[in-house]
N, C-alpha and C positions, 0 to 999 in steps of 0.2 A: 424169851417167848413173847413178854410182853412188847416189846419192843417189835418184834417181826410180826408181831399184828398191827401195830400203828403203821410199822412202813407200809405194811399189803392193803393197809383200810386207808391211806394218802394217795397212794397210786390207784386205788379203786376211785376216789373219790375224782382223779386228775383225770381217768379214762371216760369218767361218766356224766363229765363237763363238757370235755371235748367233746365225745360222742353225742352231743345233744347239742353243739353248737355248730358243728356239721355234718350232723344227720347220717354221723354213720352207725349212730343207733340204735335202734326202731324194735324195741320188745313189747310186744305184745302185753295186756297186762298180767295173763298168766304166766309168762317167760320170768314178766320182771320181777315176780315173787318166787320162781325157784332158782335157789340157791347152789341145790347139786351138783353132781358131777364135777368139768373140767371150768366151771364158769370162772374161778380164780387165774387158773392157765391161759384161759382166752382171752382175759383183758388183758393179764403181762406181755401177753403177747401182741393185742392194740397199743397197749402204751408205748412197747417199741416201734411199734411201727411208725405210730404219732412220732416219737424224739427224732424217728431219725429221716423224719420228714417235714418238722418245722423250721420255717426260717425264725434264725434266734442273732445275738448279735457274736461278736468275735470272743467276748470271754468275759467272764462273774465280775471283774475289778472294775470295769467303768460302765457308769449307771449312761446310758442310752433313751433318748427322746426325738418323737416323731412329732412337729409341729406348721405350721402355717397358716394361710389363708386364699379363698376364693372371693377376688374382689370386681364384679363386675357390673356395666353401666350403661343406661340408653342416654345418648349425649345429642344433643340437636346445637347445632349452629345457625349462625346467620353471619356472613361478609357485608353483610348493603347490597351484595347485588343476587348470592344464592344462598339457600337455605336446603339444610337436611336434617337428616337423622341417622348417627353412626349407631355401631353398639362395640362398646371397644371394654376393654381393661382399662383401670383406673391408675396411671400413673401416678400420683398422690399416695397411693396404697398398694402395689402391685399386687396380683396373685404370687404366691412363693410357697413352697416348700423349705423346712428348714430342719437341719439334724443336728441335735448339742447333746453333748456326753460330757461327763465330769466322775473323777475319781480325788479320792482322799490318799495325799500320801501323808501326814500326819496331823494330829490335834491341832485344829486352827490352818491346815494348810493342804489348799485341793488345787488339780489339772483339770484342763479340758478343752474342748474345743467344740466348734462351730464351724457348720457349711448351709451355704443356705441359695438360691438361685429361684431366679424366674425362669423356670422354662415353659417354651413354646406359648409365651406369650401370643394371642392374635389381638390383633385393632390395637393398639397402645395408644393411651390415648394422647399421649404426647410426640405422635410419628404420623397419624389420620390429618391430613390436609383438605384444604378445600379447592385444589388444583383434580379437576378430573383426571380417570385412566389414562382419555383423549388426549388431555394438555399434556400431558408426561413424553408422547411422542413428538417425534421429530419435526412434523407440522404443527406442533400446541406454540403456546407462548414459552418463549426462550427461560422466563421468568419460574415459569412451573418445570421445565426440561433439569435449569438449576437445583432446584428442589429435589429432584428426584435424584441427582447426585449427592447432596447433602447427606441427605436420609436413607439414602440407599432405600425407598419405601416407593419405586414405580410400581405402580399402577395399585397405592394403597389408598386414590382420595376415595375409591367407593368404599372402603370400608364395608369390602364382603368376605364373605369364610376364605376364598382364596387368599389372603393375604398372607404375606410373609410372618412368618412363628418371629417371635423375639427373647434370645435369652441373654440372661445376665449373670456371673457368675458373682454375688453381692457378699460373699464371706467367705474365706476356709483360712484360718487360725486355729493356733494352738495357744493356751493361756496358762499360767502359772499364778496363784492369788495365795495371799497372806495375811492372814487378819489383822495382822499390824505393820506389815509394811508394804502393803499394796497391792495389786496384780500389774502385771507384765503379759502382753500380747504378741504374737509371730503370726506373720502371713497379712492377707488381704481382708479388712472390713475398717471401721471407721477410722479416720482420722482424729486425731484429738480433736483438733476444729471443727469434723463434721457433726450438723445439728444446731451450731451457736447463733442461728438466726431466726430457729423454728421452735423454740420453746412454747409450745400453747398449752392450757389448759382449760379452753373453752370448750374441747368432748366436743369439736367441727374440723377438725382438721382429717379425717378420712378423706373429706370432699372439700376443703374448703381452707389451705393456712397458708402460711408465707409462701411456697410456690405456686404462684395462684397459674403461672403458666405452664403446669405440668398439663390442664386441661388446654390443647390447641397449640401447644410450642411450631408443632409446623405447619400451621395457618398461615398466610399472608397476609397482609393489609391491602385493601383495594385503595385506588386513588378516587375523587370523586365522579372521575370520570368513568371508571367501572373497571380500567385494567389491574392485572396483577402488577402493586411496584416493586416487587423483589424483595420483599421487606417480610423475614419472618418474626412473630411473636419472640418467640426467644432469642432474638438476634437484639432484642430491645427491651422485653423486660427477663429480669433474674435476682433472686432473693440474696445472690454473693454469699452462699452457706459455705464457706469455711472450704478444705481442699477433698471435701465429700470420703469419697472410701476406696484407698489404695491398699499395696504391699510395704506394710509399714511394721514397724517395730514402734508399740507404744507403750505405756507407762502411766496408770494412774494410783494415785497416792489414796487410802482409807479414805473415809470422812472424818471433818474436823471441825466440827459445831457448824454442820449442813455443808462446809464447803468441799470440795475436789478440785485437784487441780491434775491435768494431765499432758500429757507430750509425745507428738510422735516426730519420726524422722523415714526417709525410706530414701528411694535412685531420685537422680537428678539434684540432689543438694536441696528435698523440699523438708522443712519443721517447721512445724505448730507448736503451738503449747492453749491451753487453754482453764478457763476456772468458770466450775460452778459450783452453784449452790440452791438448797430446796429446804425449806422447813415451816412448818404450820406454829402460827401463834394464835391461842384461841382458837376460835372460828375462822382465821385468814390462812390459805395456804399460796405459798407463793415460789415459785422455782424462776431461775434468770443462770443465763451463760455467756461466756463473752473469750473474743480468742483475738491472738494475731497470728499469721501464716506466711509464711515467707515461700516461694518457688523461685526456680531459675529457666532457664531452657537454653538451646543450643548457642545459645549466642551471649550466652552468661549474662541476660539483661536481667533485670530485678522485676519480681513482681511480689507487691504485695498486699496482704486481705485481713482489711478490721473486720471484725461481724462480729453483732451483740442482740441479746431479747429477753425481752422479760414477761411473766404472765403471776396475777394472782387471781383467786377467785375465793369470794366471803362463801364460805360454805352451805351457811344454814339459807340463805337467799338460791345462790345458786351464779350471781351475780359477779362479773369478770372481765378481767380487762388482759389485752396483751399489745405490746409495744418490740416493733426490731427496728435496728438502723445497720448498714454495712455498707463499708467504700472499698475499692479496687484502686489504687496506687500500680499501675501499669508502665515500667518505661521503654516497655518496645515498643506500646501501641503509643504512648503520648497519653494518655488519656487516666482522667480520675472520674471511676465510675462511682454511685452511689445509687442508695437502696433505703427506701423507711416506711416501718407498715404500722395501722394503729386498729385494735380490735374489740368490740365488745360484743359483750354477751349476757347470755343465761342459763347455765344448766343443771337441771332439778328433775324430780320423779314426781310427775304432775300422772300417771295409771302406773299402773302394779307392772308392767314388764319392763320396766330400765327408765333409766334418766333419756329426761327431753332435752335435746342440746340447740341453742337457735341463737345466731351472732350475725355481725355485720361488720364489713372490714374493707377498708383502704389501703392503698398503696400507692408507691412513684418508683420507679426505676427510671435513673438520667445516664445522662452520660454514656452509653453504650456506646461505642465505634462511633461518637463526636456526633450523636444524631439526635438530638434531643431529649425527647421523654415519653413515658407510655405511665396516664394516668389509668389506673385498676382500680374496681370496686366489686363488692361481691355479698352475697348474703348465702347464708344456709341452715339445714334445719334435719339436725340426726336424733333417730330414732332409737335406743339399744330394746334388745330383746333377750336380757339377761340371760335366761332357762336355755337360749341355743345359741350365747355367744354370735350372736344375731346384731349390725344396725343395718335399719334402713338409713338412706340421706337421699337428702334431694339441695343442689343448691344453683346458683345463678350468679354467673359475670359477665362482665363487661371491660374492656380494653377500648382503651381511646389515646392514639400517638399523635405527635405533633415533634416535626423538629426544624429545623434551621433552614429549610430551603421553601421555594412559594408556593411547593403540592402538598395538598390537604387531603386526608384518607378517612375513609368510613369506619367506622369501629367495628372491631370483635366482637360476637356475645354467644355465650355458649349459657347452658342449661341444662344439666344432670339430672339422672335418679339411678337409684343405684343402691347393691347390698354388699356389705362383707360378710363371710362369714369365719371363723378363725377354729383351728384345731387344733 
């Protein structure tokens, strides 16, 4: 008896939550103090109707999570010879939806998996050009016509609501993990190498870390004569992060006094392996990763990718440093690219809603396609807003190329503001 009053006073309690979180309850205050009649019948009766009208997940055994972020930004340019104002998605951070679920098959050892995707991206901020609608067509310059095959992004330099949606499909793996002897991955998301060049802990890299040309990748360089020379940002600088996020089968081993070390493989005959490690002495925390990557392609020529970076930061200051370097060993193209970034900072809880994060950071990327070098600089300054999972940022660069032939180009400079916010 006792019992079949707990169940009837849990399902009352489940009915009278619902019913008050969408309004399909509405008793008056003398309803809701009589208790007679069929009032017990009528809720069993809402509660079935609720069960068999909620979306729920596929079944009790695997715990299910709904996650991501909304990351967006008002982005002004300048070429040296035009100036605007996009409002795009932050490249650097994308917006994403993401769903991970994990289940326990026994003591010390669980499944799970992850899907996660940018959809309908618009303005990305690394596909907005500063080649107009105009130049896109067949009367523009040749130079911006190229572009718009590149990036499949005609008629995206206005960066207005029309623009083409962009998605990504950035995860869907299945994992197996073991508290002592590692977890094992299936399907598509990182590479063991991907990440080995972006190690920050400066709390700016939303807006602001080793791909510093995810802001403007398909911009052009002007010459100083004012034309477009065919020359996109990302054609010249790139942080070389490792073989980023494929369909791989990979392998990482526990930790082992801070270290990891891990390894994928997947089609085309491509393996990584890679080692890091992270651990706080005293006051100092400091994390660093480092990889080699090996690819092939059609023509079985060799390519292959160091990439390494380190960051610590003294805690009780706030006070931080980060360092990458990465070279490209290519022998189809000829060529040995290279990559080295250096960063400092400071980030502390200077008001009561989150830490102030504010650094400044250099870079070089050489070597690209045998064209010299694209000197980068950049500063920025995020805001967290702890209570809503909240930062603001605002930051600012600069791009300046130089390479081997006698035409001289105007720099890039782009300048952000912008919020994420994550769920």
């Amino acid at each position: 008896m006792i019992g079949g009053l707990k169940q009837t006073t849990s399902r009352l309690a489940i009915a009278a939550a619902a019913g008050l979180f969408t309004g399909g309850i509405a008793l008056a205050p003398a309803q809701a103090a009589d208790l007679g009649g069929d009032c017990c019948a009528d809720l069993e009766e809402r509660v079935a109707e609720l069960e068999a009208t909620t979306v729920r997940k596929g079944n009790r055994k695997v715990s299910v999570k709904l996650s991501g972020q909304v990351n967006r930004q008002i982005m002004w340019w300048d070429d040296g010879e035009d100036s605007d104002v996009f409002f795009t998605d932050n490249e650097s951070s994308s917006s994403r939806f993401r769903i991970t679920g994990s289940a326990s098959i026994s003591p010390g050892r669980t499944a799970g998996f992850r899907i996660e995707a940018d959809w309908f991206i618009q303005n990305n901020s690394s596909i907005v050009s500063n080649c107009s609608p105009a130049s896109f067509a067949a009367s523009g310059p040749a130079n911006c016509q190229a572009l718009a095959n590149i990036t499949g992004n005609g008629g995206f330099g206005s960066a207005s609501t029309n623009s083409k949606n962009v998605t990504d499909m950035r995860w869907t793996e299945v994992w197996i993990k073991d508290e002592k002897l590692g977890k094992l991955s299936l399907g598509k998301g990182d590479t063991a190498s991907n990440g080995t060049s972006e190690v920050d802990l400066s709390g700016t890299s939303v807006t602001l870390y080793a791909g510093m040309a995810d802001t403007g990748a398909s911009f052009m360089f002007r010459t100083n004569g004012g034309g477009y020379s065919g020359i996109r940002l990302a054609s010249r600088y790139s942080q070389l992060d490792g073989l980023s996020r494929r369909n791989r089968l990979r392998y990482d081993t526990p930790s082992f006094g801070g270290f990891t070390l891990s390894g994928s493989l997947g089609a085309d005959d491509f393996v990584d392996g890679a080692l890091r490690f992270k651990k706080e002495w005293n006051s100092v925390r400091c994390a660093w990763a480092g990889a080699i990557a090996h690819d092939t392609n059609e023509d079985d020529d060799d390519f292959w990718r160091y990439s390494t970076s380190g960051s610590c930061i003294h805690t009780p200051s706030g006070i931080n440093f980060t360092a990458g370097w990465a070279e490209d060993d290519d022998e189809l193209v000829g060529t040995d690219d290279d990559w080295w970034m250096v960063k400092l900072g400071i980030s502390r809880r200077w008001n009561s809603h989150g830490k102030t994060s504010i650094a400044v950071q250099y870079a070089e990327s050489s070597g690209k396609a045998n064209s010299g070098s694209v000197d980068a600089w950049g500063v920025a300054l995020v805001q967290n807003i702890d209570s809503a999972a909240l930062e603001l940022y605002a930051s600012y660069r600069s791009f300046d190329l130089s390479d081997n032939t006698a035409t001289s180009y105007q720099d890039l400079d782009f300048a952000v503001v912008g919020a994420r916010m994550k769920f």
